[in-house]
C-alpha positions as CSV (number, residue, x, y, z in Angstrom):
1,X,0.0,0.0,0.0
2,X,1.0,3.6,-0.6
3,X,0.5,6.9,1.6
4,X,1.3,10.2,0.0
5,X,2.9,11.7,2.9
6,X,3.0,15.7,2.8
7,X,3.7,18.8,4.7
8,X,6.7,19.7,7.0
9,X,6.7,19.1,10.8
10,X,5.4,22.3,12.6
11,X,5.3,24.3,9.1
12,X,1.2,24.8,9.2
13,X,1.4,27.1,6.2
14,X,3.4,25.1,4.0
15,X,1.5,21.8,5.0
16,X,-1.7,23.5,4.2
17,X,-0.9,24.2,0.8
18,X,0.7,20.7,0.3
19,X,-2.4,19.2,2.0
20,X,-4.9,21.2,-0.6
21,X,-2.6,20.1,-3.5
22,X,-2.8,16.7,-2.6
23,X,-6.6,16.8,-2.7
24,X,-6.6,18.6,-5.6
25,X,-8.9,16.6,-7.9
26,X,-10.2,14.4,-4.8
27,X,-14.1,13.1,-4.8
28,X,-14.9,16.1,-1.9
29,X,-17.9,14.4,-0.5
30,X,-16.9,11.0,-0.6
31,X,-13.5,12.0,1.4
32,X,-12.5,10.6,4.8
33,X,-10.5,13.2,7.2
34,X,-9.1,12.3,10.0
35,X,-7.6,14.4,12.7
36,X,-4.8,12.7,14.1
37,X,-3.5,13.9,17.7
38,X,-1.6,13.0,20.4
39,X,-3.5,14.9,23.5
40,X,-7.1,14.4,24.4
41,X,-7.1,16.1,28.2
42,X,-4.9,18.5,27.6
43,X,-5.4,20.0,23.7
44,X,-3.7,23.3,24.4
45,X,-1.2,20.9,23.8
46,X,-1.7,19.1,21.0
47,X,-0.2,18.7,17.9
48,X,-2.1,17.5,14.9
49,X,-1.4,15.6,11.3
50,X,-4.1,15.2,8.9
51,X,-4.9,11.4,7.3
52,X,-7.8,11.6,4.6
53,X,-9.0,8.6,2.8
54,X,-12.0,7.9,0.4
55,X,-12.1,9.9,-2.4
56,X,-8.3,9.9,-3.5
57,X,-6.5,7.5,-5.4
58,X,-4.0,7.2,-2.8
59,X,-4.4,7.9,1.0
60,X,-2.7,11.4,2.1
61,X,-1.1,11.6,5.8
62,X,0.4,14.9,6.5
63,X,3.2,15.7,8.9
64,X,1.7,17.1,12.4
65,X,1.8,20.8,11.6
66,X,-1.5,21.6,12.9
67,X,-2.6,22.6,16.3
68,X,-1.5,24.5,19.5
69,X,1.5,23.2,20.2
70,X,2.9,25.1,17.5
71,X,1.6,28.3,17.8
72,X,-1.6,30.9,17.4
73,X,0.0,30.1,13.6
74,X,-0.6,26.6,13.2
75,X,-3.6,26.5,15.5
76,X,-5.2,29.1,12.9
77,X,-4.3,26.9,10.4
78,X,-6.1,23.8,11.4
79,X,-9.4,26.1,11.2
80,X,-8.7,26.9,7.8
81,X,-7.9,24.0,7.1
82,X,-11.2,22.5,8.3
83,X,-13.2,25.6,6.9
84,X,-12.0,24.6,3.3
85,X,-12.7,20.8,3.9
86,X,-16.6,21.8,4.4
87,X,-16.6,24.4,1.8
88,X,-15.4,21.3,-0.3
89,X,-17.9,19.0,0.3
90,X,-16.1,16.8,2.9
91,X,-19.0,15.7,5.9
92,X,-17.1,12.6,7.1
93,X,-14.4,13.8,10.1
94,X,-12.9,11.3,12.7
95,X,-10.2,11.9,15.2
96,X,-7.5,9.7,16.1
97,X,-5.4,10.4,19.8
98,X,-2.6,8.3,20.1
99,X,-0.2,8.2,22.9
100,X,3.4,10.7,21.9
101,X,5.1,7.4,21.1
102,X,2.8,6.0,19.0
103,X,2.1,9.7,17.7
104,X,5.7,9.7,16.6
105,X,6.1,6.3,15.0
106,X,3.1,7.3,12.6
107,X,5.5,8.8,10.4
108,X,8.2,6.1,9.9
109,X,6.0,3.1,10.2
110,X,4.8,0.4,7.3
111,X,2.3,2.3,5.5
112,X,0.1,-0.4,5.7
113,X,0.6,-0.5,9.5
114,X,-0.2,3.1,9.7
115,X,-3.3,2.9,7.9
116,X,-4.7,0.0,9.4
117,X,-4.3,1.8,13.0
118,X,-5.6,5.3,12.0
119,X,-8.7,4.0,10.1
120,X,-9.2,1.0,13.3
121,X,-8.8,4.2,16.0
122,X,-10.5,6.7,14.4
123,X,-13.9,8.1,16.4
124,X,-16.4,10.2,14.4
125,X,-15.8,13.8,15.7
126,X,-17.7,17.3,15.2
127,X,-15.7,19.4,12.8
128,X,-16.8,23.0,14.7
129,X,-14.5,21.9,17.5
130,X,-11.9,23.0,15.1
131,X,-13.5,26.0,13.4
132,X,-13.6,28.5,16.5
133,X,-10.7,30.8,16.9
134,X,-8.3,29.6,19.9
135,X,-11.2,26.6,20.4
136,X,-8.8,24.2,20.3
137,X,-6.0,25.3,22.5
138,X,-9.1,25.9,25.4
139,X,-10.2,22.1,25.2
């Protein structure tokens, strides 16, 4: 199996535009995102990468980018990010927390390892948790 991994760790801008090129061309409203994170208590902490599914020829993980742990920056980014998914069509949102070791080994694991664990841990989530300003980084 192939993953079209994209973005640059803690580089939300950059990961953005990767992410939206990566989709360019995807089947919007058949698309499967899935917020991947390593904080559920404590989200003012949390960093997040973005795994969609459904809809593209080839699944697209990005590196974690997103989120508070990174900055007003990145965490502003994951709302735009979001925004843009709805304004595309895309109605199907998980979210995946894994523990910071797991987290980590996301990125260098068997691709068909890493997709088998994001798709089995992934819990349908409300996308306006990431829409409001700073909403995030008060959870």
């Amino acid at each position: 199996m192939e993953l079209n991994v994209v973005g640059l760790r803690a580089a939300p801008k950059e990961t953005l535009e990767d992410l939206q090129q990566a989709l360019r061309g995807a089947s919007f409203e058949r698309l499967i995102v899935t917020l991947v994170t390593d904080w559920q208590d404590q989200r003012g902490k949390a960093r997040y990468a973005v795994f969609a599914r459904g809809g593209v020829k080839t699944p697209v993980l990005s590196f974690d980018a997103f989120g508070p742990a990174f900055g007003a920056a990145s965490d502003d980014a994951l709302a735009a990010l979001v925004q843009w998914l709805q304004e595309k069509g895309v109605t199907h949102f998980y979210e995946v927390v894994l523990p910071p070791s797991e987290y980590a080994a996301v990125f260098v694991e068997d691709p068909e390892a890493v997709y088998q664990q994001l798709v089995a841990a992934a819990n349908p989530t409300d996308p306006v948790l990431y829409l409001k300003k700073g909403y995030t980084s008060r959870m």
